[in-house]
VOPA-619929 format. One record per residue (C-alpha): residue number from 1; residue in three letters; x, y, z. Coordinates in Angstrom, 2 decimals. Layout:
% VOPA-619929
@voti = NUM torza = ALA east = X north = Y up = Z $
...
END
This chain:
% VOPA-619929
@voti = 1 torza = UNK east = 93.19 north = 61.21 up = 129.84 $
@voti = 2 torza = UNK east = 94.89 north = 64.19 up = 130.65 $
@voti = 3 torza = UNK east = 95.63 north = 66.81 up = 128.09 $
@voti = 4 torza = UNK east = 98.91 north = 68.61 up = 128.05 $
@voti = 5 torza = UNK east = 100.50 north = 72.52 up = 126.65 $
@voti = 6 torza = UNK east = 103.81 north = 72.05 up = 125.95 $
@voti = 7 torza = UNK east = 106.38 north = 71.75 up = 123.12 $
@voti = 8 torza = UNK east = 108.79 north = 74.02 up = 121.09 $
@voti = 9 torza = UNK east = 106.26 north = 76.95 up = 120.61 $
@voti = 10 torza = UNK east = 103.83 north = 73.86 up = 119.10 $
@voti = 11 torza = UNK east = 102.18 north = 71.99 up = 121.86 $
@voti = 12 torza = UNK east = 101.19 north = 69.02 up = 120.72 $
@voti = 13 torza = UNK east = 99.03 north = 67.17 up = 123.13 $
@voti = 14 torza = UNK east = 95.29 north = 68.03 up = 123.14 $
@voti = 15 torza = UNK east = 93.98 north = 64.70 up = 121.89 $
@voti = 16 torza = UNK east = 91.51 north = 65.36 up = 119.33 $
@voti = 17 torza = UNK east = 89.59 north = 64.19 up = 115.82 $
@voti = 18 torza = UNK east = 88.20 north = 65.99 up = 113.83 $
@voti = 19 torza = UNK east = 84.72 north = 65.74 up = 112.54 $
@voti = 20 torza = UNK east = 83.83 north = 66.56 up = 108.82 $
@voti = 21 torza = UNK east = 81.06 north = 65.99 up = 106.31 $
@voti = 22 torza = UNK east = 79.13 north = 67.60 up = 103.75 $
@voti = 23 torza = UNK east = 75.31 north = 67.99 up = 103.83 $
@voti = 24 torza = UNK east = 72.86 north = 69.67 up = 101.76 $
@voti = 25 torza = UNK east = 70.53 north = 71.92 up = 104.06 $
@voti = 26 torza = UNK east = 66.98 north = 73.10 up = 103.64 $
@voti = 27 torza = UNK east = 65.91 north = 75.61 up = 106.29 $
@voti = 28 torza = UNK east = 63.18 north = 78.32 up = 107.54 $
@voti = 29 torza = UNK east = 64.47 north = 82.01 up = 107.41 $
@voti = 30 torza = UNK east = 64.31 north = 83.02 up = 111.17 $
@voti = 31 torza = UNK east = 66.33 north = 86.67 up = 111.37 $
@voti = 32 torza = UNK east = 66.89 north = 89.22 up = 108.34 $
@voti = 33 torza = UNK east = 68.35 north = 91.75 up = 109.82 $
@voti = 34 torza = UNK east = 72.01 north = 91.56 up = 110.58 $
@voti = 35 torza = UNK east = 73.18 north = 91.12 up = 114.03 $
@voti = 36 torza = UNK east = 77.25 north = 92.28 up = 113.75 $
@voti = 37 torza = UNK east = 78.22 north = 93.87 up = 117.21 $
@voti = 38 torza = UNK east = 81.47 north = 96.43 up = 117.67 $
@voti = 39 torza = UNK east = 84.27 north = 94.54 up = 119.63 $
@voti = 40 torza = UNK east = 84.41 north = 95.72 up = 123.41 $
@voti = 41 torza = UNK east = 87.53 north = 98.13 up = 123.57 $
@voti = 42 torza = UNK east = 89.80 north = 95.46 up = 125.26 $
@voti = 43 torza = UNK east = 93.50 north = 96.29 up = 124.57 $
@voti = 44 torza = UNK east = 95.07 north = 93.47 up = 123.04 $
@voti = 45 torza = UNK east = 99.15 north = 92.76 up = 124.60 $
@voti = 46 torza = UNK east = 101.76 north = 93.22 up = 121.51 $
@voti = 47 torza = UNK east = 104.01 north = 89.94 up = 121.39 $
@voti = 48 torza = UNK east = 107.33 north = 90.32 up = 122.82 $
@voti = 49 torza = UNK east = 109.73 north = 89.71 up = 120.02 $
@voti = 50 torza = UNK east = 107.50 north = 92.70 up = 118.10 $
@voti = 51 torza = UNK east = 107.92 north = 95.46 up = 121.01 $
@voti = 52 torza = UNK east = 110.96 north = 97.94 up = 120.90 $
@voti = 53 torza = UNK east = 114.39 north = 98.11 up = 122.59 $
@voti = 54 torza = UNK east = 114.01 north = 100.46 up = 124.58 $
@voti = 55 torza = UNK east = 115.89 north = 99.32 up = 126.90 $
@voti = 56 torza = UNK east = 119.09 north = 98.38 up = 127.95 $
@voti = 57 torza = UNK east = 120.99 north = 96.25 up = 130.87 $
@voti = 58 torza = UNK east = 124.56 north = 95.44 up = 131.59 $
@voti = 59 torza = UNK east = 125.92 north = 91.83 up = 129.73 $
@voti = 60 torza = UNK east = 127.18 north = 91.05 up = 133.00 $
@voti = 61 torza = UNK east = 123.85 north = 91.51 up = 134.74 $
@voti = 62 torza = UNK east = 121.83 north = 89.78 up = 131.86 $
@voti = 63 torza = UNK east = 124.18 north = 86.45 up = 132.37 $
@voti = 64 torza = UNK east = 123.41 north = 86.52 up = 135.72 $
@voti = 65 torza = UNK east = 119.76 north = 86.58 up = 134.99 $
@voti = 66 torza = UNK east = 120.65 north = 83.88 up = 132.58 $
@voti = 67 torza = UNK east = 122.25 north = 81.47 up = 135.22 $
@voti = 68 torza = UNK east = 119.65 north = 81.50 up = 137.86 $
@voti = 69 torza = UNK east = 117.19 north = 80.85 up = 135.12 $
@voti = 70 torza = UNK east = 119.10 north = 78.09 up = 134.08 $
@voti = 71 torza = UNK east = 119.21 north = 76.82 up = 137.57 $
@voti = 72 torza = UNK east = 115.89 north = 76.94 up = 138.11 $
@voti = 73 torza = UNK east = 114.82 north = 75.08 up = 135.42 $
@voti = 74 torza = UNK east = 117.19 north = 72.60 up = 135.95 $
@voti = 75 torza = UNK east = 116.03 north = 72.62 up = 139.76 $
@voti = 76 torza = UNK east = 112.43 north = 70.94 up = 138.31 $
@voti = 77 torza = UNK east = 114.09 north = 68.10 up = 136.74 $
@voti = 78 torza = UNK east = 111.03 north = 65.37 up = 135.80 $
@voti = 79 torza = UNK east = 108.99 north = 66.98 up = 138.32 $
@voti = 80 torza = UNK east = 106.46 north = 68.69 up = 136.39 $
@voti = 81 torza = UNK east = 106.14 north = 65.61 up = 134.02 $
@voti = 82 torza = UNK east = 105.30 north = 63.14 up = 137.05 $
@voti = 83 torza = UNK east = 102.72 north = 65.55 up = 138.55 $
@voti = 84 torza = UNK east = 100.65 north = 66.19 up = 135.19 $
@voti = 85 torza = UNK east = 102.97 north = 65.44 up = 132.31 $
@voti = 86 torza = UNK east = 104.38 north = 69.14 up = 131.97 $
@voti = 87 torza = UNK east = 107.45 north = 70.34 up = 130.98 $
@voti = 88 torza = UNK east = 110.84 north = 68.67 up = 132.02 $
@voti = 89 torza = UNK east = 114.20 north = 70.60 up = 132.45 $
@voti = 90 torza = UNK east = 115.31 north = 70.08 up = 128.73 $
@voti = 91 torza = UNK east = 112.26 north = 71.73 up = 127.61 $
@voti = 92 torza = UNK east = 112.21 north = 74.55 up = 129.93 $
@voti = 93 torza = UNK east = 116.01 north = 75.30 up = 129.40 $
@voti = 94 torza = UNK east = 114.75 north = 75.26 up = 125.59 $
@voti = 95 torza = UNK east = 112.00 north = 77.66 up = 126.55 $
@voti = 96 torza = UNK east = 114.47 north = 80.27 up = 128.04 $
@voti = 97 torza = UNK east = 116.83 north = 79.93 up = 124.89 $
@voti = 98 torza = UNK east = 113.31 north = 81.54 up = 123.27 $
@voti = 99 torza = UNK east = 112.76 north = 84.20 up = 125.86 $
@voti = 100 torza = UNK east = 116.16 north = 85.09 up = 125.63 $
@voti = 101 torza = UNK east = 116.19 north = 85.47 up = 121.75 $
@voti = 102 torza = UNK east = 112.87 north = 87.37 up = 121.67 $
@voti = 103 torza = UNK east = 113.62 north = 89.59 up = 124.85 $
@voti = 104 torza = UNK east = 117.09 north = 90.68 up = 123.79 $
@voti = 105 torza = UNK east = 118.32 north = 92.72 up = 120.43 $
@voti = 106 torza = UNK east = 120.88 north = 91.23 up = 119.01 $
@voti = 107 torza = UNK east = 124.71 north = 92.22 up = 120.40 $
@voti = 108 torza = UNK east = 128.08 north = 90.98 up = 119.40 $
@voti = 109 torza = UNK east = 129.60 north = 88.41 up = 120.33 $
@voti = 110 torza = UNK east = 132.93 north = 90.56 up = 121.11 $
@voti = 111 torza = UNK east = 130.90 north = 92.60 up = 123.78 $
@voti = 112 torza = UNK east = 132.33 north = 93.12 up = 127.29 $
@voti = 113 torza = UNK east = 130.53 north = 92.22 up = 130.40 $
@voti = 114 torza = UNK east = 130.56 north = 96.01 up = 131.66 $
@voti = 115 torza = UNK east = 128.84 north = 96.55 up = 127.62 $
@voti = 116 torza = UNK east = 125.31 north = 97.21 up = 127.69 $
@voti = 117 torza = UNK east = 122.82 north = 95.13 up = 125.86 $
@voti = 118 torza = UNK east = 119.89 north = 96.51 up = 124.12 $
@voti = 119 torza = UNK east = 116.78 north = 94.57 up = 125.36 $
@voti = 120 torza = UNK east = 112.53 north = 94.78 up = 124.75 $
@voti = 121 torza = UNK east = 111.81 north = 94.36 up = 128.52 $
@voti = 122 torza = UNK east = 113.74 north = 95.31 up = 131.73 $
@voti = 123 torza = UNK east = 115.98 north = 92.99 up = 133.32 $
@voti = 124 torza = UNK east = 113.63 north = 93.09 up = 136.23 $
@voti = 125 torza = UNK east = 110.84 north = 91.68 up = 134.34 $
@voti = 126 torza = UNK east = 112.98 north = 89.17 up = 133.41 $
@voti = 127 torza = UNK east = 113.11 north = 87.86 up = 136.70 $
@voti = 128 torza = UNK east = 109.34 north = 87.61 up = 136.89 $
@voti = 129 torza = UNK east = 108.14 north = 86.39 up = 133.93 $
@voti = 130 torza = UNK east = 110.71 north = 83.38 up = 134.39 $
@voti = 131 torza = UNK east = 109.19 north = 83.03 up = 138.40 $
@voti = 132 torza = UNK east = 105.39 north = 83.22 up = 136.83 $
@voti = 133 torza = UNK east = 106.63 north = 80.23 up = 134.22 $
@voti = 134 torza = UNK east = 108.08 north = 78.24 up = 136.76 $
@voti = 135 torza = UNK east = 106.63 north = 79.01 up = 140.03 $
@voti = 136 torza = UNK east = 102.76 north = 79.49 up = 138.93 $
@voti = 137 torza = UNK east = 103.45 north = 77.39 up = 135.65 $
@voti = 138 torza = UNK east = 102.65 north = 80.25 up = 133.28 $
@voti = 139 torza = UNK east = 102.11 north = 78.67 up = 130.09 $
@voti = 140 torza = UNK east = 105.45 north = 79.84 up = 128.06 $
@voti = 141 torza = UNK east = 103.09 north = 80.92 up = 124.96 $
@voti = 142 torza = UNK east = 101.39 north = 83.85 up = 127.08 $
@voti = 143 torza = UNK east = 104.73 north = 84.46 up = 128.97 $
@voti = 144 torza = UNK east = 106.17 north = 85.73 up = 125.59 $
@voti = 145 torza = UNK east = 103.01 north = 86.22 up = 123.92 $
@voti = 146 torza = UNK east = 102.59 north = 84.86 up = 120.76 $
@voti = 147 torza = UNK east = 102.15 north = 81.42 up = 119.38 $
@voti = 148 torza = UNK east = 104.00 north = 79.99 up = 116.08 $
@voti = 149 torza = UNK east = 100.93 north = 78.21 up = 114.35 $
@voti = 150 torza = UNK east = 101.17 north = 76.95 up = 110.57 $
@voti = 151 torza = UNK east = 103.08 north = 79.54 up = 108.56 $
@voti = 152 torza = UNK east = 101.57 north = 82.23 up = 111.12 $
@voti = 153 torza = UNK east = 103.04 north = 83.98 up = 114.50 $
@voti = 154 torza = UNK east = 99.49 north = 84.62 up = 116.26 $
@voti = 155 torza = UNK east = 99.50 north = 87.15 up = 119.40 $
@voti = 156 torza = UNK east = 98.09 north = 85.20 up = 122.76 $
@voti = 157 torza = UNK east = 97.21 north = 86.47 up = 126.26 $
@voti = 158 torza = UNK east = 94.76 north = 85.50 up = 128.92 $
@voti = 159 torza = UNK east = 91.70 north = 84.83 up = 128.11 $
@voti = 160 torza = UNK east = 92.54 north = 83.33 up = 124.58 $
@voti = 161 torza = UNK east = 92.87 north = 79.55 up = 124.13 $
@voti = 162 torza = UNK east = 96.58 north = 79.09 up = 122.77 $
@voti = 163 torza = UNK east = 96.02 north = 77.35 up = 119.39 $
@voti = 164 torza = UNK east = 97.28 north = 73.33 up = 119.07 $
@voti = 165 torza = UNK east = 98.91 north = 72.06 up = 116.18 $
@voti = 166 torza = UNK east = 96.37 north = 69.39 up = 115.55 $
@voti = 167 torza = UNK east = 93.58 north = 72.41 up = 114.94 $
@voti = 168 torza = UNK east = 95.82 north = 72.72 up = 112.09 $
@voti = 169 torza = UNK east = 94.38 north = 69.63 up = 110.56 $
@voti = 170 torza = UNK east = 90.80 north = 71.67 up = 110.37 $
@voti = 171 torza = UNK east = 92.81 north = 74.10 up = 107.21 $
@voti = 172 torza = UNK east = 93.95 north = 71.29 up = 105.72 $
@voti = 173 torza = UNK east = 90.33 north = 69.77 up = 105.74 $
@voti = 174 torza = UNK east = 89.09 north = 73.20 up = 104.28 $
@voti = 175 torza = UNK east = 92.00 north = 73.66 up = 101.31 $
@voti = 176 torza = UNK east = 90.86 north = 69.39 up = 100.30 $
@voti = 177 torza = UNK east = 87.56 north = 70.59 up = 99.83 $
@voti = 178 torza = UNK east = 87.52 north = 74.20 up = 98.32 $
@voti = 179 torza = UNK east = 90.19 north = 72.31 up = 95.86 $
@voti = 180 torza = UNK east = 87.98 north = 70.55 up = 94.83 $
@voti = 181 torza = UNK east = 84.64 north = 72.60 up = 94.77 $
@voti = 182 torza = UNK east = 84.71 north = 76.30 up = 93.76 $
@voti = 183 torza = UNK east = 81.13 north = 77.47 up = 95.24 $
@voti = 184 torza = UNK east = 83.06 north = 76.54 up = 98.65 $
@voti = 185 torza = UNK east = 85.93 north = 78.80 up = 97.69 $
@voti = 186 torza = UNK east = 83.94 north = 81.97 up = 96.70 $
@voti = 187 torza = UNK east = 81.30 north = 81.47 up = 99.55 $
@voti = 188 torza = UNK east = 81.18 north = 82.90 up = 102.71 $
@voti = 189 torza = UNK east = 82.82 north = 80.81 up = 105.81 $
@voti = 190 torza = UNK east = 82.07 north = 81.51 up = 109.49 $
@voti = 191 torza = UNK east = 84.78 north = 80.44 up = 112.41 $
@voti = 192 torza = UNK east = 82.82 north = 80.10 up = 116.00 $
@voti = 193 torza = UNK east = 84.40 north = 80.84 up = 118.75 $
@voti = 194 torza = UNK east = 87.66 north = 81.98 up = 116.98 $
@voti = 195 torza = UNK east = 89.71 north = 82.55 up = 119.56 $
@voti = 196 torza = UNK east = 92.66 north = 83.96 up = 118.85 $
@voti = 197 torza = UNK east = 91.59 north = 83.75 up = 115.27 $
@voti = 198 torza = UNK east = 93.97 north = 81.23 up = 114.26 $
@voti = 199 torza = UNK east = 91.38 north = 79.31 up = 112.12 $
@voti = 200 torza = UNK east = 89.83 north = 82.11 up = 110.29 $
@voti = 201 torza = UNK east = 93.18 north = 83.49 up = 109.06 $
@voti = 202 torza = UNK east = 94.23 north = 79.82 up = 108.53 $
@voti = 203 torza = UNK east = 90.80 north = 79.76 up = 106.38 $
@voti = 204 torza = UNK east = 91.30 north = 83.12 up = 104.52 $
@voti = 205 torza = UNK east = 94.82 north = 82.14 up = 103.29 $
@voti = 206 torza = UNK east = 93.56 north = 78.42 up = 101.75 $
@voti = 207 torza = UNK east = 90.60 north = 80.50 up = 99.77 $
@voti = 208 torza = UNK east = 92.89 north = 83.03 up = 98.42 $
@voti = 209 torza = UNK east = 92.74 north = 86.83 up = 97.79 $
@voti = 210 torza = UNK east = 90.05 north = 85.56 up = 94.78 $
@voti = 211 torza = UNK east = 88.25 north = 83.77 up = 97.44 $
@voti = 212 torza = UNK east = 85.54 north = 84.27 up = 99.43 $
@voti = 213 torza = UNK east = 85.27 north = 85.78 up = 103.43 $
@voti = 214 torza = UNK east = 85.28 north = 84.77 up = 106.72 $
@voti = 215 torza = UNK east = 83.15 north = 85.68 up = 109.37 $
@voti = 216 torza = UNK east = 84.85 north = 85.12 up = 112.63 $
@voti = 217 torza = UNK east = 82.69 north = 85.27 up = 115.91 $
@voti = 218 torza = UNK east = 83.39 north = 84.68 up = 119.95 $
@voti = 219 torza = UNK east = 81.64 north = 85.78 up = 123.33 $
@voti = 220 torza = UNK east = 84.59 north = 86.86 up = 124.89 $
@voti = 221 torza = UNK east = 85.96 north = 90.35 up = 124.26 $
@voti = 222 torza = UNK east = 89.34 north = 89.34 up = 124.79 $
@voti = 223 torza = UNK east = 89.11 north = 87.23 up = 122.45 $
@voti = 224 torza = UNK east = 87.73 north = 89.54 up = 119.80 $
@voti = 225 torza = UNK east = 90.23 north = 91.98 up = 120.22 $
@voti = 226 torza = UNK east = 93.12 north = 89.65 up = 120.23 $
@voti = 227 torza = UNK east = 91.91 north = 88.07 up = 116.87 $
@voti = 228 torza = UNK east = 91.17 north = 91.64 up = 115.90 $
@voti = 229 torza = UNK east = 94.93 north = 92.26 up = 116.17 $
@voti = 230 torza = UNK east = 96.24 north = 89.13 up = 114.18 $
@voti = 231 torza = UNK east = 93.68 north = 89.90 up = 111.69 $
@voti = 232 torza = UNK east = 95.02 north = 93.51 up = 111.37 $
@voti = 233 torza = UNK east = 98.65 north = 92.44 up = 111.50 $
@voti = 234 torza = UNK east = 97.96 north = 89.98 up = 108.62 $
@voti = 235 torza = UNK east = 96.51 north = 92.58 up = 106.50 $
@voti = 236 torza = UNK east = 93.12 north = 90.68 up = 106.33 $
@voti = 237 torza = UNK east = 90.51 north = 93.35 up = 107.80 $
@voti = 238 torza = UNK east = 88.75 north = 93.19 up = 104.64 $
@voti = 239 torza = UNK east = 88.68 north = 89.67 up = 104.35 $
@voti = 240 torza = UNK east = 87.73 north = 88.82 up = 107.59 $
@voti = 241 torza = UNK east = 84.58 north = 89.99 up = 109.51 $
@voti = 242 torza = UNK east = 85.32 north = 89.46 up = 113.40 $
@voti = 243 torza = UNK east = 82.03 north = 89.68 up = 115.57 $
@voti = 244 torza = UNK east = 81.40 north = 89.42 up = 119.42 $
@voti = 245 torza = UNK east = 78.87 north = 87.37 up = 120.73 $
@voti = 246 torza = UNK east = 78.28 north = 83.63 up = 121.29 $
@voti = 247 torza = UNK east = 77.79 north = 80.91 up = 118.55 $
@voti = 248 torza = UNK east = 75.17 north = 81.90 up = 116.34 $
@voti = 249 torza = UNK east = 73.67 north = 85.44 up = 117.70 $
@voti = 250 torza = UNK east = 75.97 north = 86.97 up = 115.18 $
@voti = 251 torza = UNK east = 75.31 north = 85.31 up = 112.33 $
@voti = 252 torza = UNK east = 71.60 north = 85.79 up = 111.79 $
@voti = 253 torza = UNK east = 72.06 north = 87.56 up = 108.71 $
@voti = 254 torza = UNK east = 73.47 north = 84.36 up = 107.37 $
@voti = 255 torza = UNK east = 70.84 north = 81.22 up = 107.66 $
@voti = 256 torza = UNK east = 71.19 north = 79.21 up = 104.69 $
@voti = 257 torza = UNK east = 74.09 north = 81.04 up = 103.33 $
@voti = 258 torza = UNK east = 77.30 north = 79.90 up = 104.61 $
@voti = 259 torza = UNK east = 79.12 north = 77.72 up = 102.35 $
@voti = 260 torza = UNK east = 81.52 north = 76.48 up = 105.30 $
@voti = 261 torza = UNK east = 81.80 north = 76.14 up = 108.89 $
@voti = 262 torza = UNK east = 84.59 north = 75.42 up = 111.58 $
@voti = 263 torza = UNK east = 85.12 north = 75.23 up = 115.05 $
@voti = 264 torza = UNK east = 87.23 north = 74.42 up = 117.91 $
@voti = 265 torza = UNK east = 84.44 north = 74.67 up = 120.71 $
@voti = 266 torza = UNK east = 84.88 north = 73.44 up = 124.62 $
@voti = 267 torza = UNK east = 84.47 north = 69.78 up = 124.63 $
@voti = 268 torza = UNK east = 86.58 north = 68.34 up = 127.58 $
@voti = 269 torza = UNK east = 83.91 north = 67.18 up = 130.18 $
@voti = 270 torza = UNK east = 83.39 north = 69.49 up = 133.07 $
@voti = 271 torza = UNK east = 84.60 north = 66.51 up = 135.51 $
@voti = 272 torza = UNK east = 88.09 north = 66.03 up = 133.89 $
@voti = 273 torza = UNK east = 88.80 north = 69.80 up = 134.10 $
@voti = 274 torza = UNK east = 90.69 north = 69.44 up = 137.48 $
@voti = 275 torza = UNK east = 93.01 north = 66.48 up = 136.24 $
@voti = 276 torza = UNK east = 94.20 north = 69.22 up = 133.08 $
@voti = 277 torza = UNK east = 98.06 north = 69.68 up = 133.11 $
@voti = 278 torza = UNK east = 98.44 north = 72.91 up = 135.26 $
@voti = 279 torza = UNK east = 99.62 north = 75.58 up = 132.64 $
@voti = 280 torza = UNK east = 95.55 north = 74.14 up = 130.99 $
@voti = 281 torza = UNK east = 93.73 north = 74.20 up = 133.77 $
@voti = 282 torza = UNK east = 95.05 north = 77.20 up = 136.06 $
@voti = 283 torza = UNK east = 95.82 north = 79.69 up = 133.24 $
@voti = 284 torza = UNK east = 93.63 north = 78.89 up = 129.82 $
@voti = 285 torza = UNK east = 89.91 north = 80.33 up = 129.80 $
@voti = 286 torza = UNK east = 87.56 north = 77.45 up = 131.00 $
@voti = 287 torza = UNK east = 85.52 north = 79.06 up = 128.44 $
@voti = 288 torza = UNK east = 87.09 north = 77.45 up = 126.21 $
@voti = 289 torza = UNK east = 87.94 north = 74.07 up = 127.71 $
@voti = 290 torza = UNK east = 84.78 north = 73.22 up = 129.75 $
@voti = 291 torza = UNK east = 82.31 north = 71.09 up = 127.77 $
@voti = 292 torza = UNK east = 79.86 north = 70.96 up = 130.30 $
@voti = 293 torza = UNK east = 79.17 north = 66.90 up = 131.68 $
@voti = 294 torza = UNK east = 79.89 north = 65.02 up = 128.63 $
@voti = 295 torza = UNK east = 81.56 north = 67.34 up = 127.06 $
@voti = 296 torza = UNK east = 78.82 north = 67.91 up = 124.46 $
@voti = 297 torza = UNK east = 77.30 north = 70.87 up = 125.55 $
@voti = 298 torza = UNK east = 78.45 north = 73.54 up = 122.69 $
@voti = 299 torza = UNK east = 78.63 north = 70.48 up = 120.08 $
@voti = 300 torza = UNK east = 74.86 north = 70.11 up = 120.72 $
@voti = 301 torza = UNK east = 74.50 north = 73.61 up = 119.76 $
@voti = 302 torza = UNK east = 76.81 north = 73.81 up = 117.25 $
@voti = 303 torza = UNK east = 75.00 north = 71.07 up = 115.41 $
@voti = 304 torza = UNK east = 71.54 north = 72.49 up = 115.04 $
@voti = 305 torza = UNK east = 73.07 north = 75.65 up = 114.24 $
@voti = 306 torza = UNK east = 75.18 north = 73.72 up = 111.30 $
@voti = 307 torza = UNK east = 71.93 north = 72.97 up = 109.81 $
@voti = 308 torza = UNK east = 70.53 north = 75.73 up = 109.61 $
@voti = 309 torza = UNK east = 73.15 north = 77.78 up = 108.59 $
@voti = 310 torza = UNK east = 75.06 north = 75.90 up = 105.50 $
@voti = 311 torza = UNK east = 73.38 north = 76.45 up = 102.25 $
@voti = 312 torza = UNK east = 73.02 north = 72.98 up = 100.13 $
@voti = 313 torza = UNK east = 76.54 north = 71.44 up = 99.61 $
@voti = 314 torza = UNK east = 78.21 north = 72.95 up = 102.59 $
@voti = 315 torza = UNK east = 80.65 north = 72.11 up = 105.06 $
@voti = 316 torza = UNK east = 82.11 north = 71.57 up = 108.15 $
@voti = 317 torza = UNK east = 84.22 north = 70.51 up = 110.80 $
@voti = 318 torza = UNK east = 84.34 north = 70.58 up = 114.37 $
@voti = 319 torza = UNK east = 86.99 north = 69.42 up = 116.86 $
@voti = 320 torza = UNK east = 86.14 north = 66.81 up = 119.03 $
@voti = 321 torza = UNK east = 87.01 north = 64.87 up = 122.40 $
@voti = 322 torza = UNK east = 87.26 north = 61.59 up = 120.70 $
@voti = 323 torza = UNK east = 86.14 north = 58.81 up = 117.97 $
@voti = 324 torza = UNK east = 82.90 north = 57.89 up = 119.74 $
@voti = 325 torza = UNK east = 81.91 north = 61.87 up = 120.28 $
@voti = 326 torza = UNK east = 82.87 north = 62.29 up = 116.25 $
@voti = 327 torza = UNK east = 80.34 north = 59.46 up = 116.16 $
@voti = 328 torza = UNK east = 77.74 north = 61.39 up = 118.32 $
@voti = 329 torza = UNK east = 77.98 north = 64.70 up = 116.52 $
@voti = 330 torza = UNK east = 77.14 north = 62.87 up = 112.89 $
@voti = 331 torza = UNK east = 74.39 north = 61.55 up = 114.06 $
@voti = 332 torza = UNK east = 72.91 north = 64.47 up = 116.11 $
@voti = 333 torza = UNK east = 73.81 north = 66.32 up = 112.74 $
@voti = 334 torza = UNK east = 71.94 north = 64.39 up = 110.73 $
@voti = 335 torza = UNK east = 68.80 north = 64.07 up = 112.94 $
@voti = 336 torza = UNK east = 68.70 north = 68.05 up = 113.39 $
@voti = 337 torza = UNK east = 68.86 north = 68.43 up = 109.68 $
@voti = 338 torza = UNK east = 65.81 north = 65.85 up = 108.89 $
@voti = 339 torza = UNK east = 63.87 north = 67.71 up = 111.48 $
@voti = 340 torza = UNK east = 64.56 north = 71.12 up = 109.81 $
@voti = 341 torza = UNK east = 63.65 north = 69.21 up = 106.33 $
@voti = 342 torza = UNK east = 60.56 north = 67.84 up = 107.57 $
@voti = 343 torza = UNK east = 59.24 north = 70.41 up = 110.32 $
@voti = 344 torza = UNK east = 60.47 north = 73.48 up = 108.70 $
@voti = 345 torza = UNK east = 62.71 north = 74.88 up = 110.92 $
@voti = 346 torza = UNK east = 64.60 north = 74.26 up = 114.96 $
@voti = 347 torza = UNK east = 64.26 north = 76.45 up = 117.73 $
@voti = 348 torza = UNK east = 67.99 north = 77.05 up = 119.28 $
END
């Protein structure tokens, strides 16, 4: 199966169900003290539409930019889609329609060529960031920047997974239950491996200002400072707690007390990692993609974690490769949690 990045700001191919249950969980204190580390200063790239015009280029010169662009992406034609099911022409003349609106200030429509158009990039880098999209396949996300996700505009670079649509589907898991169940909605909620943070703000909107926090973690810095900035930009520093470090090192503080739990961990199989469409595979941080040989490497972890993190009555849902691996993670789930209930407590 190979899994794709492409669509009108919303890629929609990643394959994936969900996983979601609700245990109660006894377990073993193992850490009181509080392990919350400062993010590594790692500055995080502002999104293009959001950066100033500060400059400016001739209308004649920017419709010249315009037509080779055109041609260019017109050039590919189904080429991209045979090799690895990436983007055709249509969608990468759709793609420069964006890059044009975001790069350029709005100008009249009575302007002369010699007029010159107010723009939040040089012309120049024009030229290259539509050469790194089509040339080195550049996924068009990090070319401008951001990501349109839910109700949310989140700010992507390297080194941060760009968030799918069908991660969506984890927030609308979270608003069924805390509907339903107000110890959920006033208890604390911890997103691993957030990313660019997508799912924690996601999260901290569905539990409301009454609600209770998030605690947002990941091992890269990138990361962490990327999801530091949407955080920020949303307003929700004091709703969100965003620590660096990996899984559960962060979170020792919080054994038993978490009323929810999410995740979107690495869980393609280290062997299909080559066969990923090419924006995936060259450009996306295999931190994020690789799930070691079956794929189940951080779901393994992730699982005896669950257990002994959620207090009684919690919940939580990870992302998964497919049916049979949703199938897997229950059951691993369930087995970790008897062993904490009769042994008194898992080594990780």
């Amino acid at each position: 199966m190979k899994l794709t990045l492409s669509s009108v700001y919303r890629p929609h191919s990643f394959p994936k169900l969900l996983n979601c249950s609700s245990f109660g969980i006894l377990g073993r204190p193992f850490c009181s003290s509080a392990l919350s580390s400062s993010p590594t200063c790692v500055k995080p790239q502002v999104p293009l539409f959001l950066r100033p015009p500060i400059y400016s280029t001739k209308l004649c010169d920017l419709k010249k930019w315009h037509d080779w662009a055109k041609g260019v992406s017109l050039s590919i034609g189904s080429t991209f889609v045979q090799s690895d099911n990436g983007a055709d022409s249509n969608m990468l003349c759709r793609e420069l329609k964006w890059l044009m609106e975001d790069a350029v200030e709005d100008h009249s429509l009575g302007m002369e060529d010699d007029d010159r158009v107010k723009m939040r990039i040089d012309i120049e880098e024009l030229y290259c960031l539509w050469t790194q999209r089509v040339q080195e396949r550049r996924p068009f996300q990090y070319v401008v920047g951001c990501e349109h996700w839910r109700d949310l505009v989140l700010s992507v670079q390297e080194g941060v997974l760009i968030p799918r649509p069908e991660t969506e589907l984890v927030v609308d898991f979270v608003s069924d239950v805390v509907s339903e169940n107000e110890d959920l909605r006033s208890g604390v909620w911890a997103d691993l491996g957030t990313g660019s943070g997508a799912l924690a703000i996601g999260i901290c909107g569905v539990l409301g200002s009454e609600g209770g926090r998030v605690i947002a973690t990941d091992l890269s810095p990138v990361a962490v400072a990327v999801a530091t900035y949407n955080v920020q930009r949303y307003c929700l520093q004091d709703k969100i707690d965003l620590r660096e470090g990996s899984w559960f090192e962060p979170l020792k503080d919080m054994e038993g007390k978490l009323a929810g739990l999410v995740s979107n961990p690495p869980y393609i199989p280290s062997e299909d990692i080559s066969g990923l469409q090419a924006e995936v595979g060259r450009h996306e941080p295999r931190l994020a993609l690789d799930g070691g040989i079956e794929g189940m490497d951080a779901l393994h972890h992730l699982c005896v974690g669950a257990a002994l993190m959620l207090k009684p009555g919690g919940f939580f849902a990870f992302e998964v490769h497919n049916k049979l691996v949703s199938k897997q993670v229950l059951l691993l789930f369930c087995i970790c949690d008897k062993f904490l209930q009769e042994d008194g407590g898992i080594i990780f």
